[in-house]
Every structure is written in structure tokens, then in C-alpha cells.
CHARMM internal coordinates of N, CA and C (Angstrom, degrees):
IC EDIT
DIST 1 N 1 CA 1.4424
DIST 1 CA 1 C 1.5255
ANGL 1 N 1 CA 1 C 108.98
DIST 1 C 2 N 1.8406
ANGL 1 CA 1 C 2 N 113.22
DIHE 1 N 1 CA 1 C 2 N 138.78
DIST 2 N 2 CA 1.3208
ANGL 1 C 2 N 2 CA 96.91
DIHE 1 CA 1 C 2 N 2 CA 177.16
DIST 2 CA 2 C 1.5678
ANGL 2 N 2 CA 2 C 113.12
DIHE 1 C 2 N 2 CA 2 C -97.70
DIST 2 C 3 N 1.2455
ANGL 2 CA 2 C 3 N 104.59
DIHE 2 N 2 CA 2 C 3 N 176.29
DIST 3 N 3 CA 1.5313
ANGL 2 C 3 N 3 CA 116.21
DIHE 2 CA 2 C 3 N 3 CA 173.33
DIST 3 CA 3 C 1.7162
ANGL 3 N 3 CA 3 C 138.44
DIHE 2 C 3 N 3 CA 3 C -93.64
DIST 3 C 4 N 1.0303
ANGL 3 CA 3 C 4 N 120.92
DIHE 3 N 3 CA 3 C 4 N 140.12
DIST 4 N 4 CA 1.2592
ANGL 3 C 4 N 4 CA 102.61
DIHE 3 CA 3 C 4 N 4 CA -164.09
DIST 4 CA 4 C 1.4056
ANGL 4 N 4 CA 4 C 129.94
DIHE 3 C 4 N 4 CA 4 C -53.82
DIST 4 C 5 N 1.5130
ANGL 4 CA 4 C 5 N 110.46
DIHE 4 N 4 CA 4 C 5 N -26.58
DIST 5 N 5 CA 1.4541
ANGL 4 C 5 N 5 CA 134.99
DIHE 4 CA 4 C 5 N 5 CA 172.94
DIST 5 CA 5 C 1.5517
ANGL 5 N 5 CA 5 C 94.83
DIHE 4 C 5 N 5 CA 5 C -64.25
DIST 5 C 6 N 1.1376
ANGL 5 CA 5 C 6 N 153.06
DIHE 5 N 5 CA 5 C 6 N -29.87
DIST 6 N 6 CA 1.2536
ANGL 5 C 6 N 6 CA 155.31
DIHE 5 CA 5 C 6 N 6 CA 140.03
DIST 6 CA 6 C 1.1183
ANGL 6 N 6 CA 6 C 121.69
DIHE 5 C 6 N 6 CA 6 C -1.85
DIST 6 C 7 N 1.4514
ANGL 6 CA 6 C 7 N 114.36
DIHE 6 N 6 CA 6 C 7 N -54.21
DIST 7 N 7 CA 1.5825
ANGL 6 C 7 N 7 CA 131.46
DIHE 6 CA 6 C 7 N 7 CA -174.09
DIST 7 CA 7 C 1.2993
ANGL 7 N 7 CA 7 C 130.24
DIHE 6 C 7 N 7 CA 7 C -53.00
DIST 7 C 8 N 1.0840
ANGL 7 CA 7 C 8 N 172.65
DIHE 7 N 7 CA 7 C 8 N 6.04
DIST 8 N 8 CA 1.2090
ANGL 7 C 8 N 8 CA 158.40
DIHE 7 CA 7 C 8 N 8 CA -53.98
DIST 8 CA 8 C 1.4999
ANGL 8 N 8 CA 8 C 107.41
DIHE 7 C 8 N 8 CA 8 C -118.15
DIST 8 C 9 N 0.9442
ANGL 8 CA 8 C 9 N 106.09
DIHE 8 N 8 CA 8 C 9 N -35.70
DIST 9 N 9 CA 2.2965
ANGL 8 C 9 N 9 CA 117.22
DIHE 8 CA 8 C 9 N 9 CA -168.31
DIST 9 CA 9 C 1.8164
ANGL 9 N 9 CA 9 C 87.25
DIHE 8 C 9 N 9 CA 9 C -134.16
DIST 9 C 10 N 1.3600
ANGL 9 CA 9 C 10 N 105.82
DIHE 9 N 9 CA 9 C 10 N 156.76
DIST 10 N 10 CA 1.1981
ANGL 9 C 10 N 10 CA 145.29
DIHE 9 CA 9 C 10 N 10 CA 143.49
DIST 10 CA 10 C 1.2518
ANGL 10 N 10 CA 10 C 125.49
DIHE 9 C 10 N 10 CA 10 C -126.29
DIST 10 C 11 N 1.3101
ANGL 10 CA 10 C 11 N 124.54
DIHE 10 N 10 CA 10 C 11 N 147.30
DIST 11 N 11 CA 1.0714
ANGL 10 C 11 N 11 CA 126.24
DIHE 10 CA 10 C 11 N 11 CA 171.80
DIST 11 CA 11 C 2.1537
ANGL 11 N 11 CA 11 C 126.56
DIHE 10 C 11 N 11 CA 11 C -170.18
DIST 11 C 12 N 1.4370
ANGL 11 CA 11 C 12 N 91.65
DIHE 11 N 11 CA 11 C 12 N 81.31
DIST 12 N 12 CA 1.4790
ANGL 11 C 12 N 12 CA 108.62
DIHE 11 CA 11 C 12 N 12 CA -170.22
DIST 12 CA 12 C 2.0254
ANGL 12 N 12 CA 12 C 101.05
DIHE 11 C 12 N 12 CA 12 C 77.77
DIST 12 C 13 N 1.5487
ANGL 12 CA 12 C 13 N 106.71
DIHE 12 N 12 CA 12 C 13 N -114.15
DIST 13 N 13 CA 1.5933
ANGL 12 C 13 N 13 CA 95.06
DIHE 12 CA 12 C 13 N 13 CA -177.37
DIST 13 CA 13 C 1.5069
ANGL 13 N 13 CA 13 C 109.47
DIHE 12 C 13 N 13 CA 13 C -117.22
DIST 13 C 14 N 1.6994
ANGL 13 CA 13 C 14 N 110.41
DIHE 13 N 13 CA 13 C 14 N 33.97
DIST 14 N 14 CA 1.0558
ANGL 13 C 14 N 14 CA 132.52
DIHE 13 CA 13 C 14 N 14 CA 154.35
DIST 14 CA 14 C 1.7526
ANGL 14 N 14 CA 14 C 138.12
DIHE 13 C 14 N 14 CA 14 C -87.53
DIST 14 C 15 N 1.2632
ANGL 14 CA 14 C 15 N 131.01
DIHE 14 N 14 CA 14 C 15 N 112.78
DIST 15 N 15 CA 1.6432
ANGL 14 C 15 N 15 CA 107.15
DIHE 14 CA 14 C 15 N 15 CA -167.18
DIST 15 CA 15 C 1.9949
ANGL 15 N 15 CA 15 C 82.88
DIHE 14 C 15 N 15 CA 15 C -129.75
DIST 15 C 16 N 1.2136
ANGL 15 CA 15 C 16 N 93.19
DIHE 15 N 15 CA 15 C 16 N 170.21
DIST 16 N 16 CA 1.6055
ANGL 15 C 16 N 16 CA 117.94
DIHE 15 CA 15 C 16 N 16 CA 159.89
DIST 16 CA 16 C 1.3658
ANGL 16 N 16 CA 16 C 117.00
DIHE 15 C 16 N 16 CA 16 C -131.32
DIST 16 C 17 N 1.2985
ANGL 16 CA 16 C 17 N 101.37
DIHE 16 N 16 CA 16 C 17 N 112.17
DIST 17 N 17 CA 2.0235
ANGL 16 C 17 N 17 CA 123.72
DIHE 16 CA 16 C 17 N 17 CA 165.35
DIST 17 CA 17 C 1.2381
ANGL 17 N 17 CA 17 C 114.24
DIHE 16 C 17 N 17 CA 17 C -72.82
DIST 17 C 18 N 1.4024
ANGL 17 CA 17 C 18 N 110.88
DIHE 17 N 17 CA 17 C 18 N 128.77
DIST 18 N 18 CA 1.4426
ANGL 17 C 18 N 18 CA 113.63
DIHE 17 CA 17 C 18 N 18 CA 161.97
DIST 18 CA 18 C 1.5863
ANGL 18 N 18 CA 18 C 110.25
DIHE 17 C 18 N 18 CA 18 C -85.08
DIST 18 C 19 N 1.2507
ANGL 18 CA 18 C 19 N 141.16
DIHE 18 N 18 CA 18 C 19 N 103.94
DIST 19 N 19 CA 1.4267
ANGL 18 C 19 N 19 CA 134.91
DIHE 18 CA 18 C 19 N 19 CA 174.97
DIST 19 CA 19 C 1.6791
ANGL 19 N 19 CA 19 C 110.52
DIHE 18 C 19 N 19 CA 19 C -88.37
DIST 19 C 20 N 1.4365
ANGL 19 CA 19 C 20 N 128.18
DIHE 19 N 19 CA 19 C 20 N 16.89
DIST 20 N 20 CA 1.2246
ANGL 19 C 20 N 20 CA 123.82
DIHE 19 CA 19 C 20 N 20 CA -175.72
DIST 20 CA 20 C 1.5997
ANGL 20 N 20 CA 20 C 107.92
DIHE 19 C 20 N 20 CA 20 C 56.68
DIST 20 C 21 N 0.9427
ANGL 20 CA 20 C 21 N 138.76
DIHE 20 N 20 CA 20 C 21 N -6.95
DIST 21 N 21 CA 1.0983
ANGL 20 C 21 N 21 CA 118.64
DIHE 20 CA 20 C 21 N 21 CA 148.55
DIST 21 CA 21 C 1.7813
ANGL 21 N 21 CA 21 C 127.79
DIHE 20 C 21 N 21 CA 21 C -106.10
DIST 21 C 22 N 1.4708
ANGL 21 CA 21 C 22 N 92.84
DIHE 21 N 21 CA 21 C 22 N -12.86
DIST 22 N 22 CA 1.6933
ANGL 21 C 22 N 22 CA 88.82
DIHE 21 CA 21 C 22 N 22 CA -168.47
DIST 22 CA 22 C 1.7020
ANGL 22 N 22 CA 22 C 92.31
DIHE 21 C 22 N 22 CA 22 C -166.63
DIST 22 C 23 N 1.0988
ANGL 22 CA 22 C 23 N 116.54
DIHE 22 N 22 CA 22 C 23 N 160.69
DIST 23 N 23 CA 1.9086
ANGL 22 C 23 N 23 CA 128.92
DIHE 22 CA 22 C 23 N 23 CA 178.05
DIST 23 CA 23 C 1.3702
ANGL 23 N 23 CA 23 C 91.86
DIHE 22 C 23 N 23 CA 23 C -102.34
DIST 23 C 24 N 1.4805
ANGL 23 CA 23 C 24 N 110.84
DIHE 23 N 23 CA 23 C 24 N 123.54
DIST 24 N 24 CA 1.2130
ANGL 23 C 24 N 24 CA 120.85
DIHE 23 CA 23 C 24 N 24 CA 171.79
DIST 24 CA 24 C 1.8226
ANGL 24 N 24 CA 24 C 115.40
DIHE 23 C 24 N 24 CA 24 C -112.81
DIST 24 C 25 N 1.2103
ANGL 24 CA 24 C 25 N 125.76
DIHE 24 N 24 CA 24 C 25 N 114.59
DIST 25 N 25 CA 1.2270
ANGL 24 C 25 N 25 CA 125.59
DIHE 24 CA 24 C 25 N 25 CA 167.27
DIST 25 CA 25 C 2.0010
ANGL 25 N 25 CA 25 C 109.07
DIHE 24 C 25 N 25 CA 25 C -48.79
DIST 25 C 26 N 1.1526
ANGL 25 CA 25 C 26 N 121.27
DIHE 25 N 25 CA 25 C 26 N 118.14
DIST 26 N 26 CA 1.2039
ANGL 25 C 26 N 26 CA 106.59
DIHE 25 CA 25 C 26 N 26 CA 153.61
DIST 26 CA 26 C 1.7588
ANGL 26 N 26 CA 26 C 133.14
DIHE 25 C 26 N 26 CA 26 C -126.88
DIST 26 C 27 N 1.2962
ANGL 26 CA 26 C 27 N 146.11
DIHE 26 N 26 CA 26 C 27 N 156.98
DIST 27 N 27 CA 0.8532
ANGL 26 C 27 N 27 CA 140.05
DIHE 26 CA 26 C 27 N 27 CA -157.06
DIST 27 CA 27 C 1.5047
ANGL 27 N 27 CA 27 C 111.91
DIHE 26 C 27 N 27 CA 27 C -111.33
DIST 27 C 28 N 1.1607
ANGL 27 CA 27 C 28 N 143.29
DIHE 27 N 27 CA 27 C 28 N 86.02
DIST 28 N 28 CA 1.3708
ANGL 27 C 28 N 28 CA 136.83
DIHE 27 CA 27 C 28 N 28 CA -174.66
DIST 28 CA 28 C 1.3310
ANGL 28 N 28 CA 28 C 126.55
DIHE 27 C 28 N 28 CA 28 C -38.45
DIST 28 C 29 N 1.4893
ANGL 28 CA 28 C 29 N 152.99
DIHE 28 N 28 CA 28 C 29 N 162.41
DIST 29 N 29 CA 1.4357
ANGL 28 C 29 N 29 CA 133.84
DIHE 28 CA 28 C 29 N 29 CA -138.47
DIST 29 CA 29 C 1.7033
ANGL 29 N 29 CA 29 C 62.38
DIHE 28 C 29 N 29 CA 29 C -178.38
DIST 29 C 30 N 1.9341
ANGL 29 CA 29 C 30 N 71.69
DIHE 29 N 29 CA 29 C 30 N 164.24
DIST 30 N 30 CA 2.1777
ANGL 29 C 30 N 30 CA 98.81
DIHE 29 CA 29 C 30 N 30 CA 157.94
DIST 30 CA 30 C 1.1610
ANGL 30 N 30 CA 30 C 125.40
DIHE 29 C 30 N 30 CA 30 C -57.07
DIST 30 C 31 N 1.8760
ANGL 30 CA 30 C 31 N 114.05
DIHE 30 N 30 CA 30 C 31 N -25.77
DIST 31 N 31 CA 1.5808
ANGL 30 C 31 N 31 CA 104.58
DIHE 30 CA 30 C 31 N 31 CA -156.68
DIST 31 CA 31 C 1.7637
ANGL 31 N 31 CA 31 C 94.66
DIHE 30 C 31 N 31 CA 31 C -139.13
DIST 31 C 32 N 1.8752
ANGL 31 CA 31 C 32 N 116.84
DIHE 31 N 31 CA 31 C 32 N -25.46
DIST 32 N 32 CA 1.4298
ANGL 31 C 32 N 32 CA 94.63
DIHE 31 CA 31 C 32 N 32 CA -168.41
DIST 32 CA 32 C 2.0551
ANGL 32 N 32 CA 32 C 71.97
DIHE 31 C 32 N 32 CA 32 C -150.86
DIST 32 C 33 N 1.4359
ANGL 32 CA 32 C 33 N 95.32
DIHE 32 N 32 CA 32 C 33 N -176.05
DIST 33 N 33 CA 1.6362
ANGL 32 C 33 N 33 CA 95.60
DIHE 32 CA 32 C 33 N 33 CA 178.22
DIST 33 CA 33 C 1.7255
ANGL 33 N 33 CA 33 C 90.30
DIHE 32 C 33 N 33 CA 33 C -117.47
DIST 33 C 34 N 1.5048
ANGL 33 CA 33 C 34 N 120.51
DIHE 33 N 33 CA 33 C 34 N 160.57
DIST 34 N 34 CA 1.4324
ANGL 33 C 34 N 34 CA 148.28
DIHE 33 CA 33 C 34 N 34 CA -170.80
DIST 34 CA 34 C 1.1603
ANGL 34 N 34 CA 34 C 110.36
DIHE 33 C 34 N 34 CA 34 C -107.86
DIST 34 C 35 N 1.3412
ANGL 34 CA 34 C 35 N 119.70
DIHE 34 N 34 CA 34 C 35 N 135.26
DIST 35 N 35 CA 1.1460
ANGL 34 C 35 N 35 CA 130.27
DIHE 34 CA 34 C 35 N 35 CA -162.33
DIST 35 CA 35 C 2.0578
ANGL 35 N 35 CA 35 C 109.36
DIHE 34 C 35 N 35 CA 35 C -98.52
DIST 35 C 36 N 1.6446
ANGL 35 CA 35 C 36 N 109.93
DIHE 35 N 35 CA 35 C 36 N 74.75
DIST 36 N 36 CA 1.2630
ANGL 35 C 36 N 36 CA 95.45
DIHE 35 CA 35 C 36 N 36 CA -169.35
DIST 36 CA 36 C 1.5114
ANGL 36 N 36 CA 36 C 146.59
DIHE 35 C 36 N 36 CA 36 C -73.65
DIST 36 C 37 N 1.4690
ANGL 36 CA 36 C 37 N 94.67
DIHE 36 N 36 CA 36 C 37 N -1.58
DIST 37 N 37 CA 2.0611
ANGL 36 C 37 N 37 CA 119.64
DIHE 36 CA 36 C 37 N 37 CA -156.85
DIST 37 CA 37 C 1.6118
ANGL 37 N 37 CA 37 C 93.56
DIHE 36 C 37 N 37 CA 37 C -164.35
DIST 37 C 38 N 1.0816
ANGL 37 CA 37 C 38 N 111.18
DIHE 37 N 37 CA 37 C 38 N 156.01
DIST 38 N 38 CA 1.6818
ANGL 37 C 38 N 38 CA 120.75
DIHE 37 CA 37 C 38 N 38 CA 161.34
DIST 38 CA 38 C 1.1636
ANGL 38 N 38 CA 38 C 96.88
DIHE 37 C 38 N 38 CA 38 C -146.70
DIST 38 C 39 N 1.5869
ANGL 38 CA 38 C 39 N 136.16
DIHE 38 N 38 CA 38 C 39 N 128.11
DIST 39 N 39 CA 1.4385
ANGL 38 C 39 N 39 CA 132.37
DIHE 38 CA 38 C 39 N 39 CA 153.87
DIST 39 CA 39 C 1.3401
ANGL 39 N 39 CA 39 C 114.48
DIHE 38 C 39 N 39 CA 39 C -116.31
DIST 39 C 40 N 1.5090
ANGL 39 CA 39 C 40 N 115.52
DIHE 39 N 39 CA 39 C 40 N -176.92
DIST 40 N 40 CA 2.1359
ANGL 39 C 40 N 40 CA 114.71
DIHE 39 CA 39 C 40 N 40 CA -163.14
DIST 40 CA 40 C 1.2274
ANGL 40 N 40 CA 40 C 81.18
DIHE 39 C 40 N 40 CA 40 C -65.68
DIST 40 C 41 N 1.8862
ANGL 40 CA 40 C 41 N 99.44
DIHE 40 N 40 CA 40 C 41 N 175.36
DIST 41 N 41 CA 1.3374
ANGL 40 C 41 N 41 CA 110.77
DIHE 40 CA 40 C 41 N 41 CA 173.76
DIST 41 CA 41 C 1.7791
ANGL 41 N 41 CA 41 C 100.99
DIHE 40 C 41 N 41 CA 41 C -114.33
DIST 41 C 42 N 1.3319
ANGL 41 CA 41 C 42 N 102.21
DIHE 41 N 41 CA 41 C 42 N 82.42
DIST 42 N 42 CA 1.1725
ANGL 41 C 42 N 42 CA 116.55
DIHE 41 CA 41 C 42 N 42 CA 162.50
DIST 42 CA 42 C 1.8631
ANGL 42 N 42 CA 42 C 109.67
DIHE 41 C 42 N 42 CA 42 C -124.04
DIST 42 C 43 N 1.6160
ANGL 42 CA 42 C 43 N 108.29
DIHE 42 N 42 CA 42 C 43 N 178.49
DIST 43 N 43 CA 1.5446
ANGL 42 C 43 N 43 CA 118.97
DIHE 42 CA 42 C 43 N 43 CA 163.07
DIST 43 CA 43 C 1.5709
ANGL 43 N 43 CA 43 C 111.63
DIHE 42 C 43 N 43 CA 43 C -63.33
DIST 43 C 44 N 1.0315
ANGL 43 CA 43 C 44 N 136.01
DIHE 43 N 43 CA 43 C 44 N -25.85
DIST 44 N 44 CA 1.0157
ANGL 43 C 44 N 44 CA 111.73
DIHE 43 CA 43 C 44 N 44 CA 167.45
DIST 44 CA 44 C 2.0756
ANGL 44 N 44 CA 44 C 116.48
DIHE 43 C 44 N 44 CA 44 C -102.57
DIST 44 C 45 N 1.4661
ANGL 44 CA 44 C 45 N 107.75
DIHE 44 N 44 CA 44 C 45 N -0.91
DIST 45 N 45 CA 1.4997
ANGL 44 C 45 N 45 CA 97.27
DIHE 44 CA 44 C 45 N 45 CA 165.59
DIST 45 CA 45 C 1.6506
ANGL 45 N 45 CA 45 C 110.09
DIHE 44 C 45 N 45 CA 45 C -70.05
DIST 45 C 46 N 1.6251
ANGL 45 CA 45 C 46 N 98.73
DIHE 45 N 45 CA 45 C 46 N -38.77
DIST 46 N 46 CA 1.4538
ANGL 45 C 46 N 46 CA 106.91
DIHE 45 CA 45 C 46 N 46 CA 173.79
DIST 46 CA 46 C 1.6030
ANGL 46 N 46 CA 46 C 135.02
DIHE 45 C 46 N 46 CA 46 C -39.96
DIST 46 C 47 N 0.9931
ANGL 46 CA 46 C 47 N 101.50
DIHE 46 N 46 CA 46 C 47 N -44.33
DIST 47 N 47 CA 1.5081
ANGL 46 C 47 N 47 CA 131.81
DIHE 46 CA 46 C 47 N 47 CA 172.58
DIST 47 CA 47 C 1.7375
ANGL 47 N 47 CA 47 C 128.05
DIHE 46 C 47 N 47 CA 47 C -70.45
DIST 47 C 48 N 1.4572
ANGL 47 CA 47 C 48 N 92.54
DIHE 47 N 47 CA 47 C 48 N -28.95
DIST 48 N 48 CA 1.8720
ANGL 47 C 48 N 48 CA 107.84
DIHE 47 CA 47 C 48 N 48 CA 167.91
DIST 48 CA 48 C 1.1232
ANGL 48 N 48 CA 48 C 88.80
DIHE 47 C 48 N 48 CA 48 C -96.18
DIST 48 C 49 N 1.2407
ANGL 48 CA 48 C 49 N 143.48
DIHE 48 N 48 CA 48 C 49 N -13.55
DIST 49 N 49 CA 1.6798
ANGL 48 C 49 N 49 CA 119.42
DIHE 48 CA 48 C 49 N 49 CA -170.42
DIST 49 CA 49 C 1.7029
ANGL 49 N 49 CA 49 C 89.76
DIHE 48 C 49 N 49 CA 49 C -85.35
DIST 49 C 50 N 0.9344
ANGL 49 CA 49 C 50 N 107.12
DIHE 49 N 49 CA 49 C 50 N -62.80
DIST 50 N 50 CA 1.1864
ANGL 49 C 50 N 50 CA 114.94
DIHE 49 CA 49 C 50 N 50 CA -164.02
DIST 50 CA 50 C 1.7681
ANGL 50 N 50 CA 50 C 108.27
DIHE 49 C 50 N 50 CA 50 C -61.79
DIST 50 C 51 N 1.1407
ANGL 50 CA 50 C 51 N 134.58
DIHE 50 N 50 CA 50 C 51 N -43.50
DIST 51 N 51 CA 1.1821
ANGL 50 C 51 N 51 CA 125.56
DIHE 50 CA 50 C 51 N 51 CA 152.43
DIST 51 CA 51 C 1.9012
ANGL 51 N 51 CA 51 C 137.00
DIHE 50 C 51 N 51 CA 51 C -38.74
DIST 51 C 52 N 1.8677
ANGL 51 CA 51 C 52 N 93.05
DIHE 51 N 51 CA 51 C 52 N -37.17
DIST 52 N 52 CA 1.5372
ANGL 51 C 52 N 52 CA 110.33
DIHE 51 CA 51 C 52 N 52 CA 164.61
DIST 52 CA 52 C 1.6660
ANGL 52 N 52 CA 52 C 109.13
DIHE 51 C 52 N 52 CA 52 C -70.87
DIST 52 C 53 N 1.5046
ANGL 52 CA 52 C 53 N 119.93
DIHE 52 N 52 CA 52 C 53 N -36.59
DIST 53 N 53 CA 1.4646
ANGL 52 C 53 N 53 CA 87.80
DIHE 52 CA 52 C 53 N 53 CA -168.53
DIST 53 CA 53 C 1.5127
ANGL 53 N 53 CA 53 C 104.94
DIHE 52 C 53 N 53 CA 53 C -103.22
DIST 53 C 54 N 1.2406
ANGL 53 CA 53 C 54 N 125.46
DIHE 53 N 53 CA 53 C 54 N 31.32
DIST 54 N 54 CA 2.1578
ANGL 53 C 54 N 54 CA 137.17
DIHE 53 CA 53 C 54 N 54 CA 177.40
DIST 54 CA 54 C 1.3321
ANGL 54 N 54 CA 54 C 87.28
DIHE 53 C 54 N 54 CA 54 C -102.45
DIST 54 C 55 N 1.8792
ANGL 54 CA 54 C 55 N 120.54
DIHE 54 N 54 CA 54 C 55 N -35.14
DIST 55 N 55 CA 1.8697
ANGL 54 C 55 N 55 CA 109.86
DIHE 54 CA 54 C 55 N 55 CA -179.73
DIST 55 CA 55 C 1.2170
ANGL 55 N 55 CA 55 C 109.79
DIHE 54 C 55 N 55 CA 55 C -87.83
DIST 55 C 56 N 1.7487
ANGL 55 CA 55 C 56 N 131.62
DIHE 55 N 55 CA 55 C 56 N -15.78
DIST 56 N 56 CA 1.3233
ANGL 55 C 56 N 56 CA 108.04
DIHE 55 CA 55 C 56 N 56 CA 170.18
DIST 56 CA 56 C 1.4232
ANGL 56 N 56 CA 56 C 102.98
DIHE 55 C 56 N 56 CA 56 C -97.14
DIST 56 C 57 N 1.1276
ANGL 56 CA 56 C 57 N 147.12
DIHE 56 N 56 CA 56 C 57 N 13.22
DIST 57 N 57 CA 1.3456
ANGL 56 C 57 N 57 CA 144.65
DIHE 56 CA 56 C 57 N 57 CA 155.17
DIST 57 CA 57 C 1.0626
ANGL 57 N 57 CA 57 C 127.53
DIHE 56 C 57 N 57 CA 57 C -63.01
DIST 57 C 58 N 1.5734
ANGL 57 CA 57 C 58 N 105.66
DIHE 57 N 57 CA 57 C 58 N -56.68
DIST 58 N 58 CA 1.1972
ANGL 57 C 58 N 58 CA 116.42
DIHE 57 CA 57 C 58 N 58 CA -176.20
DIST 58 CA 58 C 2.0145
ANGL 58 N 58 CA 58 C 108.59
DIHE 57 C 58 N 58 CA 58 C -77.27
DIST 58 C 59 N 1.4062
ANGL 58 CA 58 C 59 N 106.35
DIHE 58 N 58 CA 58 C 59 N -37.09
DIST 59 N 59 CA 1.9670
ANGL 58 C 59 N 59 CA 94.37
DIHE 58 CA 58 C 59 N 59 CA 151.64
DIST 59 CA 59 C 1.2166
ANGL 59 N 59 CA 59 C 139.03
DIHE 58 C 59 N 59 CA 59 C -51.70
DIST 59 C 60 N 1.3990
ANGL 59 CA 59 C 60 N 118.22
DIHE 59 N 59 CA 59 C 60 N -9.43
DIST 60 N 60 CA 1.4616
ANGL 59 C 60 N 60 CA 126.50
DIHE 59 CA 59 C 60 N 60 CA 168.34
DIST 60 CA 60 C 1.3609
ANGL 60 N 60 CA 60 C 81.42
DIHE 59 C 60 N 60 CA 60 C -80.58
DIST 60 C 61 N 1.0423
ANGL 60 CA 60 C 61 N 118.33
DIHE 60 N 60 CA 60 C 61 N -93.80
DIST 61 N 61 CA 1.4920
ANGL 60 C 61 N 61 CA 134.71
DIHE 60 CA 60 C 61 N 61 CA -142.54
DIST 61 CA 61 C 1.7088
ANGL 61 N 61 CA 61 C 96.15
DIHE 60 C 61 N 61 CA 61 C -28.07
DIST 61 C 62 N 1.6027
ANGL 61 CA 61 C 62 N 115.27
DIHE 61 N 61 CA 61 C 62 N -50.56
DIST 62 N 62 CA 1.5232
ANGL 61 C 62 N 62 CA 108.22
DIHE 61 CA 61 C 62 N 62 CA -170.11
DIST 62 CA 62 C 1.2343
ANGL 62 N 62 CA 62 C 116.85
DIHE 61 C 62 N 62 CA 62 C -64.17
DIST 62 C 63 N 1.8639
ANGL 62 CA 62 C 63 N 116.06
DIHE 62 N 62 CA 62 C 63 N -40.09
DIST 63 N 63 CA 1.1556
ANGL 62 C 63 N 63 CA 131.57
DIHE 62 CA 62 C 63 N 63 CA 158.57
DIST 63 CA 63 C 1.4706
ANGL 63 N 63 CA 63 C 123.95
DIHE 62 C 63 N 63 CA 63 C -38.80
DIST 63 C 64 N 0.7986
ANGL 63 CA 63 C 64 N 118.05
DIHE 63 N 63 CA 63 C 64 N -8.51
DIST 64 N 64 CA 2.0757
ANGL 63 C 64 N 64 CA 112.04
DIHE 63 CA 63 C 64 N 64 CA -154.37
DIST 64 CA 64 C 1.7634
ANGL 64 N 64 CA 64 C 73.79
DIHE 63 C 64 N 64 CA 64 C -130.00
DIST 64 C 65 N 1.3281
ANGL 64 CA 64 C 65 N 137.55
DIHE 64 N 64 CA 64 C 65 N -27.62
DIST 65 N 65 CA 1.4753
ANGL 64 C 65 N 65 CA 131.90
DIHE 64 CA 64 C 65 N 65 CA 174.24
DIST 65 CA 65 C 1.1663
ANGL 65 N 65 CA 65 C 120.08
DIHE 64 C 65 N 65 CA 65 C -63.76
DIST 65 C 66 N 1.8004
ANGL 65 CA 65 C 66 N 114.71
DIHE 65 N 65 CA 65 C 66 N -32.94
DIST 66 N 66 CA 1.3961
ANGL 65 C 66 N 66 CA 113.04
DIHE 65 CA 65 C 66 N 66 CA -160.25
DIST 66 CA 66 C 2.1130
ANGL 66 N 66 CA 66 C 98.52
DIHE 65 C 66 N 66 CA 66 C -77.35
END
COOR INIT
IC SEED 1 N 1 CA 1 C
IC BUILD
């Protein structure tokens, strides 16, 4: 199980996990969250994670507008 200190980004029903091995984009759900991207666990995997889940956030948001 992870920890909340785990978390690194939020973003709407988007978050990024640090699992010590890799930044995982995940997508929150009704019952568990989805595992959408995994990148290295470096500063710059960090940085696409977190850039990937502000672009699928912000596509809901435009999506759920139209």
C-alpha cells in the first residue's frame, strides 16, 4: 500500500506516485485509481509525469465543457 507522502502532483482526478522506482501517472476511478503512464524515477521523469497529468486534466476539463 502506498503512502500519502507518496503523492507528489495532483491535479483534478489526476495524481502522480512516486513508487521509488518510477513516477506513475494515475487516474482516480469509483473504486481503485489506473495506472495511465510510468516514467524513470529521475528529475526529469518527474517533470513529464507531472506535465502528463496538468494535460490530461486539463482535457477533461475542456472535454466536460464541450
Amino acid at each position: 500500500m502506498y503512502q500519502e507522502s507518496q503523492i507528489k502532483h495532483e491535479n483534478g482526478s489526476y495524481w502522480v506516485l512516486d513508487t521509488k522506482r518510477s513516477y506513475e501517472v494515475l487516474a482516480a476511478g469509483i473504486t481503485h485509481s489506473v495506472t495511465d503512464s510510468a516514467y524513470s524515477h529521475d528529475d526529469d521523469g518527474l517533470s513529464i509525469a507531472i506535465a502528463r497529468c496538468n494535460y490530461l486534466a486539463r482535457k477533461d476539463r475542456t472535454f466536460k465543457r464541450s
